[in-house]
N, CA, C and O of each residue as an XYZ file, in Angstrom:
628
protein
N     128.301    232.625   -139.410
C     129.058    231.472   -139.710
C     129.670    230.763   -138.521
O     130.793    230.267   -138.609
N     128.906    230.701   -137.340
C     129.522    230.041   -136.120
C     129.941    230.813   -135.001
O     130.212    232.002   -135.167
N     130.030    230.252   -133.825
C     130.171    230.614   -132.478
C     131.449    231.348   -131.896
O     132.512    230.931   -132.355
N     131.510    232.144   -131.170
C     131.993    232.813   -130.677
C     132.347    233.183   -129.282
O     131.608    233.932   -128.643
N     133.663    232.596   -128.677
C     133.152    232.202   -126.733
C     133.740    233.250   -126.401
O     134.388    233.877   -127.239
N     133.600    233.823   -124.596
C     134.128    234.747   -124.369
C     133.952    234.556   -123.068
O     132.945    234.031   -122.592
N     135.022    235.013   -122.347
C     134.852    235.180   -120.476
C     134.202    235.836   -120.032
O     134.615    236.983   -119.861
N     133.049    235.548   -119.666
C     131.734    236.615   -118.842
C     133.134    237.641   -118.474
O     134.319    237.366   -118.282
N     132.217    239.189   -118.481
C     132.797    240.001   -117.381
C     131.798    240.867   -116.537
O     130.580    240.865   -116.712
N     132.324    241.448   -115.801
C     131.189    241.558   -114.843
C     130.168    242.601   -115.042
O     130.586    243.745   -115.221
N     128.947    242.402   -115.040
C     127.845    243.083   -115.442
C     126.895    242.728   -116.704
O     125.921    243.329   -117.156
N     127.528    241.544   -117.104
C     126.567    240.754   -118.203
C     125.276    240.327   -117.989
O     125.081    239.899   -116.852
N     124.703    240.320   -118.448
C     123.225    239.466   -118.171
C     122.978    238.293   -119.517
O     123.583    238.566   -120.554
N     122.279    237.263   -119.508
C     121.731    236.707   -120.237
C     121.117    235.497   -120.017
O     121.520    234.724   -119.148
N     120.196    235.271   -120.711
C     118.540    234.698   -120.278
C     118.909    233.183   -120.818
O     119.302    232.809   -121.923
N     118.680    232.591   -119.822
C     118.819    230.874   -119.540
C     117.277    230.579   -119.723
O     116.274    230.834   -119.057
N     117.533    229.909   -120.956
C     116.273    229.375   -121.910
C     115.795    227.954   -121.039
O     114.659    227.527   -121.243
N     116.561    227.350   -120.215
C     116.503    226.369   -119.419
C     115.587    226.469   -118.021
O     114.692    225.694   -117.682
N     116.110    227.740   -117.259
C     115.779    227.972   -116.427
C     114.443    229.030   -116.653
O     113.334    228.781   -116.181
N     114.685    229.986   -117.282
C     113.212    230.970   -118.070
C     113.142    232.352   -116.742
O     112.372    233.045   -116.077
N     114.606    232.055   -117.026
C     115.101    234.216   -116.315
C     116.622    234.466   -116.810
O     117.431    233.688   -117.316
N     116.719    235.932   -116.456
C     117.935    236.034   -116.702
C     118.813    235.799   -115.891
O     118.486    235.503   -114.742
N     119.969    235.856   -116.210
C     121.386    235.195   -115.308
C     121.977    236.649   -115.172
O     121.564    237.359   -116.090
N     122.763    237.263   -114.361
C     123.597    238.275   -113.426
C     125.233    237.926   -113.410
O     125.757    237.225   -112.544
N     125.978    238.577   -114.585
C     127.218    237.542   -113.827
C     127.971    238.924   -112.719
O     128.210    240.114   -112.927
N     128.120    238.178   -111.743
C     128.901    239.680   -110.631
C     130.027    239.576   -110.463
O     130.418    239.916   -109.346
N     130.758    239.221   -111.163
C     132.295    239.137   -111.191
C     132.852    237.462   -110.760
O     133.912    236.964   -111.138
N     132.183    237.037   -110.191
C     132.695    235.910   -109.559
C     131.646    234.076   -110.056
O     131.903    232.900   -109.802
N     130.625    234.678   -110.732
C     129.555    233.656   -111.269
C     128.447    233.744   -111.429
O     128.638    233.692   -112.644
N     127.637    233.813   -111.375
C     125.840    233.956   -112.666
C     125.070    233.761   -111.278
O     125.168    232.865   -110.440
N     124.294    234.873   -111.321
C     123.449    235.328   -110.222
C     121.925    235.316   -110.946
O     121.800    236.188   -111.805
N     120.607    234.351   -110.698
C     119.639    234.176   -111.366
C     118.827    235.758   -111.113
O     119.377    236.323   -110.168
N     118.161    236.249   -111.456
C     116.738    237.101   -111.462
C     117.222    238.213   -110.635
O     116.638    238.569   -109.611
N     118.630    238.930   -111.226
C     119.247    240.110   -110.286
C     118.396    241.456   -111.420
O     118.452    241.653   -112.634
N     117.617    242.192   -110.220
C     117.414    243.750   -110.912
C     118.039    244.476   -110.187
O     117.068    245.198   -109.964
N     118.832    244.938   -109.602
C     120.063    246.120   -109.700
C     121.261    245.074   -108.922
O     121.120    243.996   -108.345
N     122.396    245.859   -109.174
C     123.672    245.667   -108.680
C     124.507    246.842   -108.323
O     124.234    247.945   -108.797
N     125.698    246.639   -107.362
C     126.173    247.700   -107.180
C     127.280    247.526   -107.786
O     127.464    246.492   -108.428
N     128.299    248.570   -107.694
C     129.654    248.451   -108.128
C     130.581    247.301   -107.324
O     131.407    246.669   -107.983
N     130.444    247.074   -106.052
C     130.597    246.052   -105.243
C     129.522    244.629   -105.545
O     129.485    243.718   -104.718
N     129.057    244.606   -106.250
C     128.289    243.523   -106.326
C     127.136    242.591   -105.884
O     126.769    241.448   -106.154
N     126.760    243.536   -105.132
C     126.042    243.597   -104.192
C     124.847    243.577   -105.029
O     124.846    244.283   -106.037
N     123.734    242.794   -104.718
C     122.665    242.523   -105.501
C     120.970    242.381   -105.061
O     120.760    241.935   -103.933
N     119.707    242.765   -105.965
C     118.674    242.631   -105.662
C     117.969    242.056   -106.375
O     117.755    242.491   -107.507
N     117.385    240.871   -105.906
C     117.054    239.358   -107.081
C     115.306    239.640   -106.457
O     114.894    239.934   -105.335
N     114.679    239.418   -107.613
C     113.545    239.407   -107.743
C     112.826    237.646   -108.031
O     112.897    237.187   -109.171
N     112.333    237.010   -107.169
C     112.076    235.482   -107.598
C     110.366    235.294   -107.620
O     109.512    236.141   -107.356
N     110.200    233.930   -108.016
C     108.892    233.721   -107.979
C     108.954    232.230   -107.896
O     109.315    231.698   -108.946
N     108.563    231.051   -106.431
C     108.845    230.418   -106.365
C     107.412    229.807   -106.286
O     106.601    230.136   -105.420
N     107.148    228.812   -107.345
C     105.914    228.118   -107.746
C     106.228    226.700   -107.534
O     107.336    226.213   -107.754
N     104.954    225.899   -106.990
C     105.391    224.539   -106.179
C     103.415    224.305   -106.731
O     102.768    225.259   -107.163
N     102.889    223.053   -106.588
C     102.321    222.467   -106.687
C     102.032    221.930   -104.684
O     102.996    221.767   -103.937
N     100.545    221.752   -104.207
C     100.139    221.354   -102.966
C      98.823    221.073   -102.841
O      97.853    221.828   -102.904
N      98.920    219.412   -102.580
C      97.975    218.417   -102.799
C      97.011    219.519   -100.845
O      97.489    220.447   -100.193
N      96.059    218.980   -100.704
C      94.981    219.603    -99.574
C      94.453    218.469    -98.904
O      93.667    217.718    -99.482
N      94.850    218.264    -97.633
C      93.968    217.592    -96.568
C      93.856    218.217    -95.319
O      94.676    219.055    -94.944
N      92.553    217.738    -94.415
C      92.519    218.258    -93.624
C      92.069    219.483    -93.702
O      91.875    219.915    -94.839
N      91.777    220.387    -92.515
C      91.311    221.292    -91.920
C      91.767    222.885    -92.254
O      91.150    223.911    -92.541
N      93.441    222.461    -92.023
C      94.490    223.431    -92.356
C      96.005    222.227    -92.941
O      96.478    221.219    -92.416
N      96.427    223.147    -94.509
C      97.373    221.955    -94.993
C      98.748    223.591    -94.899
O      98.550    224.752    -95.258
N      99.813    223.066    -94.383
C     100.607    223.732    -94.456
C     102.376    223.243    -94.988
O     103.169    222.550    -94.351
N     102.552    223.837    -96.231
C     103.857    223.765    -96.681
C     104.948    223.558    -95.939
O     104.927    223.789    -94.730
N     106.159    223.046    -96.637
C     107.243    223.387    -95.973
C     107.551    225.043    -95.930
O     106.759    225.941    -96.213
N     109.180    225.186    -95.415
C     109.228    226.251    -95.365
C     109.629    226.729    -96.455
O     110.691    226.232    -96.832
N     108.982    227.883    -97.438
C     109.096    227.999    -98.422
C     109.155    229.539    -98.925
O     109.531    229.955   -100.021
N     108.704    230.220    -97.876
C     109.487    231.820    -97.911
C     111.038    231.428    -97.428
O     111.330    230.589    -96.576
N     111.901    232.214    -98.158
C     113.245    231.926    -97.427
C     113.426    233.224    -96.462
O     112.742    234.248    -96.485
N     114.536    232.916    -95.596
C     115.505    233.661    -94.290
C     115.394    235.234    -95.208
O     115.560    235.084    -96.418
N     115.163    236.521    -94.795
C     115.291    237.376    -95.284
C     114.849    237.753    -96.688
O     115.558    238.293    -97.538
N     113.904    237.486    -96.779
C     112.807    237.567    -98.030
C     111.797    238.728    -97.923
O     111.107    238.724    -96.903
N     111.572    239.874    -98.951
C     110.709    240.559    -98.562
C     109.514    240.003    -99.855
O     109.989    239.993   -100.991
N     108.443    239.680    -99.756
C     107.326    239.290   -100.069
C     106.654    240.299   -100.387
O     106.432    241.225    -99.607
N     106.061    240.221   -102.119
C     105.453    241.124   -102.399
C     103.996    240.900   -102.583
O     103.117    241.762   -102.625
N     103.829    239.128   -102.725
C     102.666    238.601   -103.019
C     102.592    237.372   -103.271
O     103.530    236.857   -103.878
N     101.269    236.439   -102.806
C     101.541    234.943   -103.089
C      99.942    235.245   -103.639
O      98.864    235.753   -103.332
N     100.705    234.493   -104.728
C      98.867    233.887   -105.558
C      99.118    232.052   -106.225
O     100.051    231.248   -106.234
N      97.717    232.072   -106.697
C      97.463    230.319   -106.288
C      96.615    230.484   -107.486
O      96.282    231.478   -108.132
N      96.317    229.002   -107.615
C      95.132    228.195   -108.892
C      95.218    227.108   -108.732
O      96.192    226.356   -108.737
N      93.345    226.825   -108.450
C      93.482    225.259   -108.404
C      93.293    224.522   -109.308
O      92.217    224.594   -109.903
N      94.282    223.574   -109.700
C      94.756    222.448   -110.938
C      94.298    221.546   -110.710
O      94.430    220.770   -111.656
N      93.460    220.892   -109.448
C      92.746    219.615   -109.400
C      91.956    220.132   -108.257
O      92.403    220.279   -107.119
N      90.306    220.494   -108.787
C      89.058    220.700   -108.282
C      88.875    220.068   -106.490
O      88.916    218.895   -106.119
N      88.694    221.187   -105.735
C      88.990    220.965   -104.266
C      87.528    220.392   -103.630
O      86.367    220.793   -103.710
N      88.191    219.233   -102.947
C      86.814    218.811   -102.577
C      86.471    218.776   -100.935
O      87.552    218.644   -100.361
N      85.497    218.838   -100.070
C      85.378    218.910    -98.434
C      85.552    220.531    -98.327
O      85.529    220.906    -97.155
N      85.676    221.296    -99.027
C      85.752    222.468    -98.248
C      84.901    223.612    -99.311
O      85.089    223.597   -100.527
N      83.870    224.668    -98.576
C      83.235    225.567    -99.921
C      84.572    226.370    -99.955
O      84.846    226.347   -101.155
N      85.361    226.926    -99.456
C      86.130    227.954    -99.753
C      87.347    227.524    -99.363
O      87.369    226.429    -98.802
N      88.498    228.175    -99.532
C      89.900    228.284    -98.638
C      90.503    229.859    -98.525
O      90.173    230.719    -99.341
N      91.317    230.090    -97.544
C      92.127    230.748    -97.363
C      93.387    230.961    -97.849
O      93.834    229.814    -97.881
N      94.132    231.589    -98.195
C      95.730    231.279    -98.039
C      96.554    232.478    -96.814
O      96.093    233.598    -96.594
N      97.600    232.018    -96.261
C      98.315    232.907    -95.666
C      99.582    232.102    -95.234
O     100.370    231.449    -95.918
N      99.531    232.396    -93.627
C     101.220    232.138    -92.896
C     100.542    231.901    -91.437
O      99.518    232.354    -90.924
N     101.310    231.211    -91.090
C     100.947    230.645    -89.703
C     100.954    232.394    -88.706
O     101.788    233.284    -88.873
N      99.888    232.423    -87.820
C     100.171    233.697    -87.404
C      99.119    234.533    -88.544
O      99.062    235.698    -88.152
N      98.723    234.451    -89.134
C      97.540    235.616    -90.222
C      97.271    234.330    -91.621
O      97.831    234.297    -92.717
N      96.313    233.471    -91.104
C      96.248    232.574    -91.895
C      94.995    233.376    -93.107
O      94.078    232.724    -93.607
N      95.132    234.233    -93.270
C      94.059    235.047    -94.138
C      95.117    236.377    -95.159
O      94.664    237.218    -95.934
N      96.554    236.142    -94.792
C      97.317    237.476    -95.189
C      97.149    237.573    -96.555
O      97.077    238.672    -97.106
N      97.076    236.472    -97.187
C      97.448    236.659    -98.641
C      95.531    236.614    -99.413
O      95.541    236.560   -100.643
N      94.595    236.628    -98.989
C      92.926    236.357    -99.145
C      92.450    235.637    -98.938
O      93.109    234.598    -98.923
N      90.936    235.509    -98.601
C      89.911    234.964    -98.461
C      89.112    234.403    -98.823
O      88.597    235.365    -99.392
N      88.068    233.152    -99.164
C      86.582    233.151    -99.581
C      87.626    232.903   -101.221
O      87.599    233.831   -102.029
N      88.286    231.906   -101.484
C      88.419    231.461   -102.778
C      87.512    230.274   -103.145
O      87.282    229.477   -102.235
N      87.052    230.081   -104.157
C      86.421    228.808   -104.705
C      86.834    227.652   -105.159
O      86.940    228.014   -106.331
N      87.174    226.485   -105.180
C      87.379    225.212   -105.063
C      87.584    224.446   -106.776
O      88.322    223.587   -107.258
N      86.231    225.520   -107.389
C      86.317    224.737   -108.921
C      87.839    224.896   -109.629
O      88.808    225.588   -109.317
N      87.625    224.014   -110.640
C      89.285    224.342   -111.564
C      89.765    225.488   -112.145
O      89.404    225.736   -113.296
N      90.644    226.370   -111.469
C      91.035    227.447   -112.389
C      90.596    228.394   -111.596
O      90.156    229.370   -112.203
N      90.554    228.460   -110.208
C      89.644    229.626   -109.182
C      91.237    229.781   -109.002
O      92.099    228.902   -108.969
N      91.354    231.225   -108.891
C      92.775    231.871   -108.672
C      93.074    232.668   -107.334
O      92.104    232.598   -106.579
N      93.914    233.256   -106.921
C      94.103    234.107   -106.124
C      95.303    234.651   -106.206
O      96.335    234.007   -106.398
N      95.195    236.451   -105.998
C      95.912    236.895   -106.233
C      96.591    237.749   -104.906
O      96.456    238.971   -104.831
N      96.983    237.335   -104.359
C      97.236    238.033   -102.744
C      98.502    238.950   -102.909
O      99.677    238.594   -102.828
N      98.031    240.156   -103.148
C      99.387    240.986   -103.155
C      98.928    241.779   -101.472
O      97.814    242.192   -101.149
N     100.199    241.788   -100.645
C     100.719    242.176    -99.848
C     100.537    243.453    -99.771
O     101.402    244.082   -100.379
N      99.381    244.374    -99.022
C      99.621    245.856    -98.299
C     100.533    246.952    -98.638
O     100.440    248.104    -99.060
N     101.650    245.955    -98.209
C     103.078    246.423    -98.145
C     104.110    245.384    -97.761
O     103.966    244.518    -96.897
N     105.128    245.582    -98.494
C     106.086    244.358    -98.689
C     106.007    243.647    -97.368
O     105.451    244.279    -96.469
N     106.412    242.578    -97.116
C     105.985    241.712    -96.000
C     107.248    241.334    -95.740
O     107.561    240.388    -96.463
N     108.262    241.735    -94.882
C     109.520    240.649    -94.565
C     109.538    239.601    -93.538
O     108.892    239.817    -92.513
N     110.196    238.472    -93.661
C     110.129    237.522    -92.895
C     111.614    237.288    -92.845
O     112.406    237.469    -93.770
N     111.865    236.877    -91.678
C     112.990    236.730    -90.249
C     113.142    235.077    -90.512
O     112.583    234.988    -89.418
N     113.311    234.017    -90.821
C     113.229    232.857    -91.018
C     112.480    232.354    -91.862
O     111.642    233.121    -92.336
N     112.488    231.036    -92.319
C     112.121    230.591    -93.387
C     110.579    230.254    -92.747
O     110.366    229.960    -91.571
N     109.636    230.364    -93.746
C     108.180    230.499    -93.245
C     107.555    229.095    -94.302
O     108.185    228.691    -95.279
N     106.351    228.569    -93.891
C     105.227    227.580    -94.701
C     104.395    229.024    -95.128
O     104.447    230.220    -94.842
N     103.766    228.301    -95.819
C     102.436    228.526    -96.425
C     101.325    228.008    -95.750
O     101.367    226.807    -95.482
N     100.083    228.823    -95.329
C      99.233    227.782    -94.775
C      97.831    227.863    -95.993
O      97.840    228.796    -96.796
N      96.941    227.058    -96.024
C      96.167    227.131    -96.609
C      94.912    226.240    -96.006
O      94.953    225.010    -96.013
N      93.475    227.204    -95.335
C      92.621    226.738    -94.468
C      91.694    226.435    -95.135
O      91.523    226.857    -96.279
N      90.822    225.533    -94.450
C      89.320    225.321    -95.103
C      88.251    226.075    -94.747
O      87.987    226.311    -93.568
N      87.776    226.373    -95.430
C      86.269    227.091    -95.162
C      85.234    226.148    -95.081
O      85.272    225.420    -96.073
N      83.850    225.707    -93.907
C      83.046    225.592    -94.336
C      83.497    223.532    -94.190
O      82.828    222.615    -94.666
N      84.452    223.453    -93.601
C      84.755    221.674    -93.944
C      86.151    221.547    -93.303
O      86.650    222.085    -92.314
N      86.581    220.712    -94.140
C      88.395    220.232    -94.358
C      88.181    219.596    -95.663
O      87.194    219.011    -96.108
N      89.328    219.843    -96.172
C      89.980    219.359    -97.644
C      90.084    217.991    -97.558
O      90.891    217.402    -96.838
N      88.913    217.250    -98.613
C      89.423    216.027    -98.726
C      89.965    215.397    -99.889
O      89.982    214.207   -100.201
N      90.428    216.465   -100.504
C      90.983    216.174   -101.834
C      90.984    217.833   -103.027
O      90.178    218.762   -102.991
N      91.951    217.689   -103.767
C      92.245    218.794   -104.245
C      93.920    219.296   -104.223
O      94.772    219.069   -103.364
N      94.014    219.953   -105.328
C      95.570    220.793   -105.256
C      95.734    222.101   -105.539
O      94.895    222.310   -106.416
N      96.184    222.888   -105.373
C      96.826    224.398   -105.524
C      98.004    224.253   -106.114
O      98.811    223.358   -105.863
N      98.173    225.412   -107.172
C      99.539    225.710   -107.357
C      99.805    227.252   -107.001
O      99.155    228.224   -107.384
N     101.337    227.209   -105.864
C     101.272    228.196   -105.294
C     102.594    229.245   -105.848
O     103.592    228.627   -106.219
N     102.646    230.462   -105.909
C     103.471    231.404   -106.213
C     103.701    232.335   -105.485
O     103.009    233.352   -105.458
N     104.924    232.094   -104.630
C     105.718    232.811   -103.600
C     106.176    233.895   -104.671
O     106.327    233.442   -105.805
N     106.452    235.421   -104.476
C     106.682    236.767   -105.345
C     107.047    237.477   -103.957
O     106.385    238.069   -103.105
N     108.749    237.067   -104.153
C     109.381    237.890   -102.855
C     110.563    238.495   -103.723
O     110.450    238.420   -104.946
N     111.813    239.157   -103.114
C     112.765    239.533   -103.284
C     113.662    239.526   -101.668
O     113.302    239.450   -100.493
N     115.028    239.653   -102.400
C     116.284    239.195   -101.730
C     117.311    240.183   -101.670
O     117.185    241.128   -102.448
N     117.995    240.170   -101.145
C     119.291    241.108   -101.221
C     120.071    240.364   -100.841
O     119.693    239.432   -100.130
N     121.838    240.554   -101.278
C     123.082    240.185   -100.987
C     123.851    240.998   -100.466
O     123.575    242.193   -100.359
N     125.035    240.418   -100.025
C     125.906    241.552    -99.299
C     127.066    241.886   -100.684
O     127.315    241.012   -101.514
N     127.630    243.156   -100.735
C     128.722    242.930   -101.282
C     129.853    242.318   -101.902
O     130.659    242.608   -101.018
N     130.454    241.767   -102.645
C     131.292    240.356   -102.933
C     132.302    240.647   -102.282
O     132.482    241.862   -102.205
N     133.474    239.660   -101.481
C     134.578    239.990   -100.547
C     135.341    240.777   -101.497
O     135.131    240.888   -102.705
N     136.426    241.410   -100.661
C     137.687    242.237   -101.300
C     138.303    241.147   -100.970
O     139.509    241.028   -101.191
């Protein structure tokens, strides 16, 4: 028979139908995609940051889109508009433009699934690169999925 409000307290979770993860509250405000916490508040957020990237040229490279202290578990891709000038592409990072795989195909719906060795951390915020095989890209898009995790420090005393 109707609603019921209440002051988050700390250690709640609940799933933002808006956003499409759960929310973390740590005592102080709503922390998106947290899987553990400490008693200090201290937190480990699991993300997956998906962007859309049109292809020209030889080599097309993102902004920076790994963030500062990100450990990377895997970037995978699908192309949503059929790639044209190149038989294959790459994906990776400036520095191992092959990290995430190789020898993908161009038609609609060719995927890639680049899971990482072993977690991959990065020291500054990093692009995405994505090379041509065989040409340069003269048309075509990827949609790309950064699958890193984060850590926080403690909340102040």
């Amino acid at each position: 028979g109707g609603w019921s409000f209440f002051a988050p307290r700390q250690g709640w979770q609940v799933w933002s139908l808006e956003a499409h993860h759960w929310l973390f509250f740590g005592g102080e405000g709503w922390v998106p995609q947290v899987i553990a916490c400490s008693p200090g508040s201290a937190v480990t957020v699991h993300e997956v940051l998906e962007f859309d990237q049109d292809l020209a040229g030889p080599v097309t490279k993102t902004t920076e889109v790994i963030p500062d202290k990100a450990v990377v578990i895997g970037v995978s891709a699908r192309v949503v508009t059929a790639i044209d000038g190149a038989a294959t592409w790459a994906l990776g990072v400036p520095g191992s433009p092959q990290r995430y795989g190789s020898g993908f195909g161009g038609a609609l719906n060719t995927f890639a699934e680049g899971v990482t060795g072993q977690p991959q951390a990065y020291y500054g915020g990093t692009p995405i690169e994505i090379t041509a095989g065989g040409g340069a890209f003269s048309g075509g898009t990827i949609r790309i999925a950064v699958h890193y995790q984060r850590i926080t420090a403690p909340a102040p005393v």
